[in-house]
N, C-alpha and C positions, 0 to 999 in steps of 0.2 A: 673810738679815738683815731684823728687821724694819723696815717703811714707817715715818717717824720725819719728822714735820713740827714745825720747831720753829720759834716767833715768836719771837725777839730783839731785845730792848729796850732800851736802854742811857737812863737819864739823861743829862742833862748834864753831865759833868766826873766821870761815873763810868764806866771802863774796867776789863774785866774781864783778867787775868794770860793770859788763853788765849786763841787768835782763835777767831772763829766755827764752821771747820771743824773745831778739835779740842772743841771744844765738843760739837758734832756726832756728832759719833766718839763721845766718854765716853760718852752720851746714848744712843746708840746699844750700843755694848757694854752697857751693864748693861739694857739690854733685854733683849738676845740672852741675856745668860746668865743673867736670869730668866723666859726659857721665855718671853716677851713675842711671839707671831705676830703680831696681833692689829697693824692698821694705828694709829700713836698721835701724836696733839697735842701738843704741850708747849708753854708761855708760858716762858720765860726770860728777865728781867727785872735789871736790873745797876741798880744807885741807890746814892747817898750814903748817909751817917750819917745823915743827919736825915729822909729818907723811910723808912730801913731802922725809926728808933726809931718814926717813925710805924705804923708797919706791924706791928711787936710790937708795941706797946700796942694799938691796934686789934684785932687777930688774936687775941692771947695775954694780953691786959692784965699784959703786963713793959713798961717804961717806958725801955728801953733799950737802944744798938742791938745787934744779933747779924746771926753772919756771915751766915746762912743759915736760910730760913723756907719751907718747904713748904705749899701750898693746895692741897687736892686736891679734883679733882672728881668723875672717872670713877675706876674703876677696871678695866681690863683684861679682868678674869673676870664683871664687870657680867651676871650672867644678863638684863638690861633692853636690855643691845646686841644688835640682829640680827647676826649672822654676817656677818665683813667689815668691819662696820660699826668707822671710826676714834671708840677711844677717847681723849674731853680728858684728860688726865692731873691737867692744873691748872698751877697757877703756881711755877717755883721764883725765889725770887728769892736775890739777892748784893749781899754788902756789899762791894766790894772794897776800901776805904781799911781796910774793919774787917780783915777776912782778910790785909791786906798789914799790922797792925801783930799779927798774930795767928799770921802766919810767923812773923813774925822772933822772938815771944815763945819757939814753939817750934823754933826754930832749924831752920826749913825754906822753902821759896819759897814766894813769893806764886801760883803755877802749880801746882806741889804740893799746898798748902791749897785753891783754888778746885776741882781733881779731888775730891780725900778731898769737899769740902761739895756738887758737882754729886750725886758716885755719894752720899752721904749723903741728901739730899733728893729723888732721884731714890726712893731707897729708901722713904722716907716714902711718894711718894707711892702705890709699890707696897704699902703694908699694916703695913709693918717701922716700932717704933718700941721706945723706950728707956725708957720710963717706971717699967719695974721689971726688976729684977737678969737675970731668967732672958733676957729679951726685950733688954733691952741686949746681955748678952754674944753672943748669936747674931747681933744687927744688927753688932753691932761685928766680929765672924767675918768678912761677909758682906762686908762695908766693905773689911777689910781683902787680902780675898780678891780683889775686884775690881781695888782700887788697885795691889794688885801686876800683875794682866792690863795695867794701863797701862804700867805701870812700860818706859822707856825706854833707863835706864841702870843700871849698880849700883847707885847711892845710893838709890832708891828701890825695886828687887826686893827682896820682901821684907821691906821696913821696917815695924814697928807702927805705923801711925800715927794710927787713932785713937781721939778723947779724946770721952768724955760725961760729964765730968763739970764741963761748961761748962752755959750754959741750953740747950742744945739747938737743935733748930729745930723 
């Protein structure tokens, strides 16, 4: 399994749907099952609406908040890293008041939703993004494939769940 140091941040009055350890875990798994040895960083950062809209408009100039925004910094295969050497991944950060009204729109958990946007911007930071048809469908495959390895009970083996056709992150 790979070495997986992650910094965890919470706001004030922002609480993310999952503890720390399963946080962990996800973070963990979709390393592993993108061939990730390679020792890695990660900032994981949990904020309100109103630092989240900060942070889109800053990052992305959208003006508005969203669940989930990916900052990359390293990359893993970085021919620039020496061997060994722990890759920063970068920052992902979470909305969780946004993602908890963004369950319930699609009729799923607030724990549910925060997995599907960790392994999603986890993915980001590994190289995967959605910007056009070919490249969405494959990230969404990959998404989709992971969230089932989580998958704990029936309601969620299995289930398609997810959606880019939101702003992204």
């Amino acid at each position: 399994m790979p070495e997986l140091d992650i910094d965890l941040s919470c706001e004030d009055g922002a609480t993310p749907a999952l503890d720390e350890g399963e946080l962990l875990a996800t973070a963990r798994l979709v390393l592993r099952e993108e061939g990730i040895d390679r020792p890695c960083r990660l900032s994981l950062s949990v904020v309100g609406d109103g630092r989240m809209r900060e942070l889109n408009r800053s990052w992305r100039g959208v003006d508005r908040v969203t669940d989930v925004l990916s900052l990359e910094c390293e990359r893993p295969d970085d021919p620039d890293l020496a061997p060994g050497e722990p890759c920063e991944l970068g920052d992902v950060v979470l909305a969780p008041s946004h993602i908890a009204r963004q369950a319930a729109h699609f009729q799923t958990t607030p724990a549910d939703e925060t997995r599907l946007l960790l392994v999603h911007g986890l993915l980001h930071l590994l190289g995967y993004d959605h910007l056009v048809d070919e490249e969405a469908a494959a990230m969404e495959a990959r998404e989709d494939a992971l969230v089932s390895l989580l998958a704990t009970d029936a309601d969620r083996a299995g289930a398609r769940v997810t959606r880019h056709e939101g702003d992204g992150a």
